[in-house]
Structure formats: C-alpha cells, structure tokens
C-alpha positions in Angstrom: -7.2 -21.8 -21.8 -3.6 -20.5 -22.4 -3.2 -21.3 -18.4 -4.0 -25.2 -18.8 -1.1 -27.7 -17.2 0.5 -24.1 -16.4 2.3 -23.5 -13.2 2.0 -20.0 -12.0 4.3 -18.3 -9.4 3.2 -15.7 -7.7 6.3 -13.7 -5.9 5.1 -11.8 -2.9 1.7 -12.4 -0.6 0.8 -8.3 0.0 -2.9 -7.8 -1.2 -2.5 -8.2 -5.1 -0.4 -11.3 -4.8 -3.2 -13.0 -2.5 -5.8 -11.1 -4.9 -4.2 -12.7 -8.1 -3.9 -16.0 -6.3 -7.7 -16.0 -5.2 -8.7 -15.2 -8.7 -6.8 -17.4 -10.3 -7.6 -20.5 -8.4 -11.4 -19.8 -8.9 -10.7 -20.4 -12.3 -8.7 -23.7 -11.9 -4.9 -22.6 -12.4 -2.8 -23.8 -10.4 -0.8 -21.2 -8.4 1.5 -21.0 -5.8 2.7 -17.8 -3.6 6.1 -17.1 -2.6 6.5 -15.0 0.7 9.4 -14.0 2.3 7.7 -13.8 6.1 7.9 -17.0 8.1 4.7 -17.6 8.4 1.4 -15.7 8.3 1.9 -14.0 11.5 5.3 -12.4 11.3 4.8 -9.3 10.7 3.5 -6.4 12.0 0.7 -4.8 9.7 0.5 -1.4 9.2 -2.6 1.0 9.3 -5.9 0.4 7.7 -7.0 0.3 3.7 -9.9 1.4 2.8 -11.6 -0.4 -0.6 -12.4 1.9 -3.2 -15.6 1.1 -5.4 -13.9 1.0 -9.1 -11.1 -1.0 -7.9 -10.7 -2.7 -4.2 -14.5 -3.8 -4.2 -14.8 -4.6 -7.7 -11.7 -7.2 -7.1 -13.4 -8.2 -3.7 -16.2 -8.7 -5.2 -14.9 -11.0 -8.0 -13.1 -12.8 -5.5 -16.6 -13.5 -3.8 -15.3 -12.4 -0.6 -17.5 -9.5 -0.1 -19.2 -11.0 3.1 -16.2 -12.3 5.2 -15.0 -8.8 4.2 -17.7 -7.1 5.7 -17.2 -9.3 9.1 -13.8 -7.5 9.6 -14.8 -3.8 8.7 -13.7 -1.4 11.6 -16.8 0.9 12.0 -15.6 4.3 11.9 -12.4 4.3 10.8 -12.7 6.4 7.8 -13.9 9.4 9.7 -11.5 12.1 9.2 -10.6 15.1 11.5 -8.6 17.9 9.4 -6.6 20.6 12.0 -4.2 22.9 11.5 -0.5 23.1 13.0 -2.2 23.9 15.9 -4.3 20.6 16.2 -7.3 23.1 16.2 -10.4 21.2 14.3 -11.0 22.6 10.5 -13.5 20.0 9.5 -14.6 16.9 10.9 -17.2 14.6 9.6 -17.3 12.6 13.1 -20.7 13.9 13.4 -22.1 14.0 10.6 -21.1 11.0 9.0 -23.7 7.7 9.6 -22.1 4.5 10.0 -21.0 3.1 6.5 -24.1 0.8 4.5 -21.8 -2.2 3.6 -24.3 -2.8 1.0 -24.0 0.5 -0.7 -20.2 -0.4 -2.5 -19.2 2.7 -3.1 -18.7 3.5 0.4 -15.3 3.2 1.5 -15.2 0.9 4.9 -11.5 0.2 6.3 -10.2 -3.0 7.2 -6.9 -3.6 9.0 -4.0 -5.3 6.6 -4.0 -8.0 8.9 -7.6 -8.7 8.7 -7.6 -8.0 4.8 -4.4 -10.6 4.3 -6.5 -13.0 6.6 -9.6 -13.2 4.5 -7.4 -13.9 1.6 -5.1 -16.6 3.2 -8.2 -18.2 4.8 -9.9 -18.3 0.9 -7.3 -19.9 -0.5 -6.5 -23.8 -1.0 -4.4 -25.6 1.6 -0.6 -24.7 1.4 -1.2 -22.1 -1.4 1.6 -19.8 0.0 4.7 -21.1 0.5 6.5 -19.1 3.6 9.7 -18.1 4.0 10.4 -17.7 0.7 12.8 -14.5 0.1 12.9 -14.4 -3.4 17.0 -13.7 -4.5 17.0 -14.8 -8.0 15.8 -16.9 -11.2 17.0 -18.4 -14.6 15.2 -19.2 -17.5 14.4 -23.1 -17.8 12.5 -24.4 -20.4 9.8 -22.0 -21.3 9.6 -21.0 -17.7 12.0 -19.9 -15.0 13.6 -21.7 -11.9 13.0 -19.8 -9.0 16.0 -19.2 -6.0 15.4 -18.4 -2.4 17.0 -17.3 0.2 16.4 -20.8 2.3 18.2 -22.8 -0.4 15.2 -24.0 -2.3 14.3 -23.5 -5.8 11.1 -23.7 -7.8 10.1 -24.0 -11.5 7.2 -21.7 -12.8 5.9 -21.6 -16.3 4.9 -18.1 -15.2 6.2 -15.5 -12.8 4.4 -12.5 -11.4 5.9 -10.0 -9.2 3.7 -8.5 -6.6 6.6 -8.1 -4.5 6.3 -4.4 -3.7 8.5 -1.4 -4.0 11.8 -2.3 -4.2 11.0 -5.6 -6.2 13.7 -7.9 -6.9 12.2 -9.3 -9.9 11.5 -6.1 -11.8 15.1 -5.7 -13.2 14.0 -8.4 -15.2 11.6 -7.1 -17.2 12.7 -3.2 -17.6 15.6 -1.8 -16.2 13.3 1.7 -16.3 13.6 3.0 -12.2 12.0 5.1 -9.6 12.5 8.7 -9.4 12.6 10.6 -5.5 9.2 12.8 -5.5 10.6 15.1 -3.3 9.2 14.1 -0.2 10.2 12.1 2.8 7.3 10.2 5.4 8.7 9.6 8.5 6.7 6.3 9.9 6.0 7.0 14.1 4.2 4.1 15.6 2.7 4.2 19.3 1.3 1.5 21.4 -1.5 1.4 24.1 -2.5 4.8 22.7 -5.1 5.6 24.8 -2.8 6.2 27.8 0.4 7.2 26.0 -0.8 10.0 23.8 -4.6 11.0 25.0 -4.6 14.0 23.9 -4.3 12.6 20.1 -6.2 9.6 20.3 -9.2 11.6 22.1 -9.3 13.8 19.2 -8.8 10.8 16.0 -11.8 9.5 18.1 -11.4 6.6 16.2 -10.8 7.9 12.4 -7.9 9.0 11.1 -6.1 12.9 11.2 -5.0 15.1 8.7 -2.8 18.3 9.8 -2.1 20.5 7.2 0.6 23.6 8.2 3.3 25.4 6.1 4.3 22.9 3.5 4.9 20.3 5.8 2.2 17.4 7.2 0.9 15.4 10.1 -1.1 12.2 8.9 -2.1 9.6 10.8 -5.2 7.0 12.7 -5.7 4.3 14.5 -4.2 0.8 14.1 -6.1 -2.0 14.8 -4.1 -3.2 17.7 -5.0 -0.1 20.0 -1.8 1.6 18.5 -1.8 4.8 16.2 0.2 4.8 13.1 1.6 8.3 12.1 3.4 9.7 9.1 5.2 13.3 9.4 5.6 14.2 5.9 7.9 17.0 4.7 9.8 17.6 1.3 13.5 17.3 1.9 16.9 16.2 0.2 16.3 12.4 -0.6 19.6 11.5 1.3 18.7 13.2 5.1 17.9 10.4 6.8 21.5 8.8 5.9 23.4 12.8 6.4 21.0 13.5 9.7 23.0 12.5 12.2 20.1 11.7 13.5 19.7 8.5 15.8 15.8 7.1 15.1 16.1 5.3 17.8 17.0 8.0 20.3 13.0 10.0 21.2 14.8 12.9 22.7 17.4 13.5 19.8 13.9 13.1 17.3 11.7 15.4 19.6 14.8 17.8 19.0 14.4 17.8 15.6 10.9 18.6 15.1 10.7 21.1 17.4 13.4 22.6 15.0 11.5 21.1 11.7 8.3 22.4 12.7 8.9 25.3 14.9 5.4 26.6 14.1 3.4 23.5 15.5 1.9 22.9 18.7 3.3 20.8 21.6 0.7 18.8 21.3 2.4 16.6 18.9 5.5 16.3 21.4 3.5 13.0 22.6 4.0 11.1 19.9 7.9 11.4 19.8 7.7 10.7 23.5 6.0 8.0 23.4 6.9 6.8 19.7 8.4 3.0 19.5 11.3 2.9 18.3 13.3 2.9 15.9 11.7 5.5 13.9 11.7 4.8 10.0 12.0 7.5 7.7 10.7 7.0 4.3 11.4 8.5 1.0 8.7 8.2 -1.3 9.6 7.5 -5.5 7.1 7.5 -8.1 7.6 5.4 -11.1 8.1 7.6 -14.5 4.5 8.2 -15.9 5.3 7.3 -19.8 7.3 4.0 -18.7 7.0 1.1 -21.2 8.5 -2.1 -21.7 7.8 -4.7 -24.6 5.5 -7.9 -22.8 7.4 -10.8 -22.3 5.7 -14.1 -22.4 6.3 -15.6 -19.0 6.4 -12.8 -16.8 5.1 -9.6 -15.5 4.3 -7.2 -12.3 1.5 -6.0 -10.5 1.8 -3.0 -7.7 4.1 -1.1 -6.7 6.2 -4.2 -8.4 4.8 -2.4 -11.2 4.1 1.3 -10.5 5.0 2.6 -7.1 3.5 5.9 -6.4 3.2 8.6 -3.9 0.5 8.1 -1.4 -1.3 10.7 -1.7 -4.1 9.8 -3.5 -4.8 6.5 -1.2 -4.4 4.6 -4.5 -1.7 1.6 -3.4 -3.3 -1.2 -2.5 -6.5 -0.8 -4.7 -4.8 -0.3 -7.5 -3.0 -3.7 -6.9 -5.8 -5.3 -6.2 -7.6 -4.2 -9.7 -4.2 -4.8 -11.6 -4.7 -8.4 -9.9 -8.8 -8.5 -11.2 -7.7 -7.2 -14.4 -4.6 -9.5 -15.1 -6.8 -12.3 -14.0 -9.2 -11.7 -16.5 -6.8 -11.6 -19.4 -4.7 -15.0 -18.2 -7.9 -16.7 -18.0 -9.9 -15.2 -21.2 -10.3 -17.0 -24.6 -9.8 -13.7 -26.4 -6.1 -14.1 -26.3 -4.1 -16.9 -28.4 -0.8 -16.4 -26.5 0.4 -16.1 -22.2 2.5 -13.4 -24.1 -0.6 -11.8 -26.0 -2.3 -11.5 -22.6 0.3 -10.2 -20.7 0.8 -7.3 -23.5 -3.1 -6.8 -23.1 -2.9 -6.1 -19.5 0.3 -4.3 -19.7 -0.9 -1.3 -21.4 -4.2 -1.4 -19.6 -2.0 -1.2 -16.2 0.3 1.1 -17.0 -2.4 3.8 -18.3 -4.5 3.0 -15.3 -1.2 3.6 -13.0 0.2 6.6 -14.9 -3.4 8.3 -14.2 -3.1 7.7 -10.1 0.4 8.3 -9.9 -0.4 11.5 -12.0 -2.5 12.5 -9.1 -1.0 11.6 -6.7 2.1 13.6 -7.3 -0.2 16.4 -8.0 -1.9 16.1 -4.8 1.4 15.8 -2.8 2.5 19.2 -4.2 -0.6 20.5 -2.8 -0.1 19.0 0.8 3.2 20.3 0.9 2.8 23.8 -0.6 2.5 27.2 1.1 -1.9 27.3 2.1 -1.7 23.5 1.8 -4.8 23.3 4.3 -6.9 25.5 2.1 -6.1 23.6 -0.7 -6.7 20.8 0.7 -10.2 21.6 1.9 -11.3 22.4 -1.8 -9.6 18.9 -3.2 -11.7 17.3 -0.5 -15.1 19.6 -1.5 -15.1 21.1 2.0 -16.2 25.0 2.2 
C-alpha cells in the first residue's frame, strides 16, 4: 500500500478531516489531526446537517458509524415551513411528513455539528487529534513537510491534507487559483432560549427549519440544538458593506434600523430576532471557487472541502460533499490500483473537482433564483411544490 510507514497529517478536524481520519485509520494508516480549537468543546457549533444519500451516508456508512449516527438524529428537524415576507405559510410538510425511517438511507435525517463531530472524535483512536493546533505554516523536509503552529510546535508529515475550510491557509500551496464574491452576503443572527425570546418564530419552525422567500432578498433559518435558533438574512449586495456600513453588529437597535430600511416590505414579525439576536452579528459574504479550476497533483499534498471548493450554500451541498471527497480520497490513498501517493492524489483530484464544479454549478444557479424578482415561485417549482 503506497500509505505503508507513511505519516499522514490531516490539517483541520470539521466533518471531512474527522471523515478522512476515520477512514483512514480503518485501513491501518497512521494519521494525525491538527485542530486549531483548544479542545473538543470550544466552540460553538452551528445549525444542523442533514446527510444526503450519494454522499454524507455513503461516507457514514463506510465509516461504519451508521448506528451511533442514528442515536443522535433530531426527529423532525428537516421539516420545512416556506412563507412569504409576510411569515404567512406557502407550504409546509409538518403535517404531512412521517417521521424519517433511519433505515431507508436516502432519507435525509439532521444531526447537530456537535453531535456529528462527536461521533467521529469518539470513533477515533486515543489522541488522534491534536488540539490547539493553528496551523501558520510548513516547509518541505525530506519527501514530506514540517508542519508550524501557532503554539510553537512543529510536526513532520509524509503527507498533508487540508480540510481546513474556507479561507485555508494551506491552499496557497498548491494553487494560487482564488475565490470569486457570488454576489451575495448572509448575515449570521443567532438567538438563545428561543422559546421565550422569539415565540412567535419558534411556534411557527415548530421544530424544522424556515424558508422566507420575498423580493430578491431571504430569511433562512431552524432550530439549533441547544434550544437556540440559528438565522441567515441573505441579500445580494457590494461585497465590501459590512466594512463601509457603518454599521455596529453589535448594537440590535442600530441593526433593527437597518432592516427595517433593507426590507421595508417585510413583516414585523421578524423585528424579534434583531431584538433578541446575540450579539455581535456576523455578516458573511459568500465566494464560490471558479468552476474550470485546475492545478497539476502534487505528490504529498492535497485538499478536501471548502479547502478545496467553497461554494454557495444554496444547494445544502458543504459538508456532504466533504465528507464524500473524504470517502473518495480514502479510497484512492488506500487502493492497489495506483503505483504512486502522487498518482492517487491526481486520481482523486479530477474526480473532486468535477464532482465540486457540478454542486457549486448549482448552487450559484439556485442562489440566483432565491434572490431574484418571484424568488418564492421559483423556489416552489425547484422544490416540486404546486
């Protein structure tokens, strides 16, 4: 195996860095993962996945974590309510919609991040991932690369992966090919102890998640697993207003301000959540990686996610397709079809970035939808609803 008496870092413990490492270690490698939290419990997760058959299962399922998976399903959370600006119902599947047959795959069940990263982190061998590791920099040594943190330590790898997201650190050094702005901007609200702080909103998520489509501009959002809603108001905008706003995220009053300007033609309903929004609010501008980006394989390193291929959101592709770029790079480190690391790396290279530039395709295509003039009739047919 082109892996034997190799030593494999894996930079970045989201869900395809514990995915990879999982996989990997069921076939004998030896692997460590570098995080930059402190420890497991540092940071705050954000709001449920949900697996998708052809990729989130099929990786679960490799991983043979199917079953502690299912133990840490939240029932009901991929019930959907779509409203208008006016938070008055279009469509909801809340009634019609049976609780999810865990044994039927193609479902799609959600699962907190928290409780995903803990079935990982629980699979793995004793002191796997190596915390506080904020990756800064490396140098070729030997065949391999000596790894720099930000703690002062170093580590050598015969091979280096990057799973370490968006703005990855470790990219540069593969392809100096960047991100382009997509034209929209997600501004994160988080609230806490819902129930009481914004009951008209969590009585009608019921559970699920929300969709509110109203000229060109979006409300998305559900329930978090720690009896907080997570929210995204997504609009297209200049990719520098969060910087020329003048706009304090941590003041509510100054924010409620500027939606009632932003979106003038929505109901007050949504005033609660910038009422009772923690603070700071963090606005987000979304980049998509160029859909023909290439880069020749290099034979000791490579990406996976949004390391890889960041993408809009819009098609609910992220974090599956991470995990099936883990299954799939997995499967080519560990094969006997391939004579070289670099031959393998090449293999799943073109495989990945076909795979990506087909979501991310999508995705963009989808957002222009969302944030178009009749976005919610749009969106109704994409979702087959009459």
């Amino acid at each position: 195996m082109i892996l034997h008496n190799k030593q494999i870092a894996i930079i970045g413990g989201g869900p395809g860095g514990l995915t990879l490492a999982r996989l990997l270690q069921l076939k004998g490698s030896n692997v460590k993962v570098y995080e930059r939290d402190l420890d497991k419990s540092a940071r705050v997760q954000g709001s449920p996945l949900d697996m998708h058959e052809e990729s989130g299962w099929a990786a679960l399922r490799k991983a043979n974590l199917i079953e502690e998976f299912k133990k840490n399903v939240r029932q009901g959370a991929d019930k959907k309510v779509i409203v208008n600006e006016h938070a008055e119902i279009i469509f909801s599947d809340h009634e019609t919609k049976s609780g999810e047959d865990l044994g039927n795959e193609p479902a799609r069940p959600e699962i907190d991040r928290g409780a995903l990263r803990k079935v990982f982190l629980e699979s793995l061998q004793p002191e796997t991932v190596v915390w506080d590791s904020h990756f800064i920099s490396m140098e070729k040594q030997n065949e391999g690369w000596l790894l720099h943190f930000k703690n002062g330590s170093s580590a050598y790898a015969d091979l280096v992966i990057a799973a370490d997201g968006a703005n990855s650190k470790i990219r540069p050094y593969v392809t100096n090919i960047k991100a382009f702005y997509s034209g929209v901007t997600m501004v994160e609200i988080n609230v806490d102890n819902a129930e009481k702080a914004t009951a008209h909103i969590y009585a009608l998520l019921n559970g699920g998640k929300i969709m509110a489509f109203g000229n060109g501009k979006n409300i998305l959002g559900g329930q978090k697993g720690n009896c907080g809603l997570g929210f995204y108001l997504s609009l297209k905008i200049d990719e520098n207003w969060a910087a020329n706003s003048g706009l304090n995220f941590s003041d509510k009053t100054q924010l409620l301000a500027w939606f009632k300007k932003e979106y003038s033609a929505w109901s007050s309903i949504w005033y609660e959540l910038f009422e009772n929004a923690a603070t700071p609010v963090i606005p987000r501008p979304i980049y998509c990686m160029p859909l023909d980006q290439t880069w020749e394989a290099l034979p000791n390193l490579t990406l996976l996610g949004d390391a890889a291929h960041v993408m809009p959101p819009f098609a609910g592709e992220g974090a599956n397709t991470s995990m099936f770029d883990a299954l799939e790079l997995s499967e080519c480190l560990t094969s006997d079809k391939y004579n070289t690391l670099q031959e393998a790396i090449s293999f799943y290279e073109v495989s990945m970035r076909k795979r990506a530039s087909k979501a991310a395709k999508q995705s963009l295509e989808n957002g222009e939808r969302m944030h178009s003039e009749g976005a919610l009739g749009k969106m109704l047919t994409v979702f087959g609803i009459k």
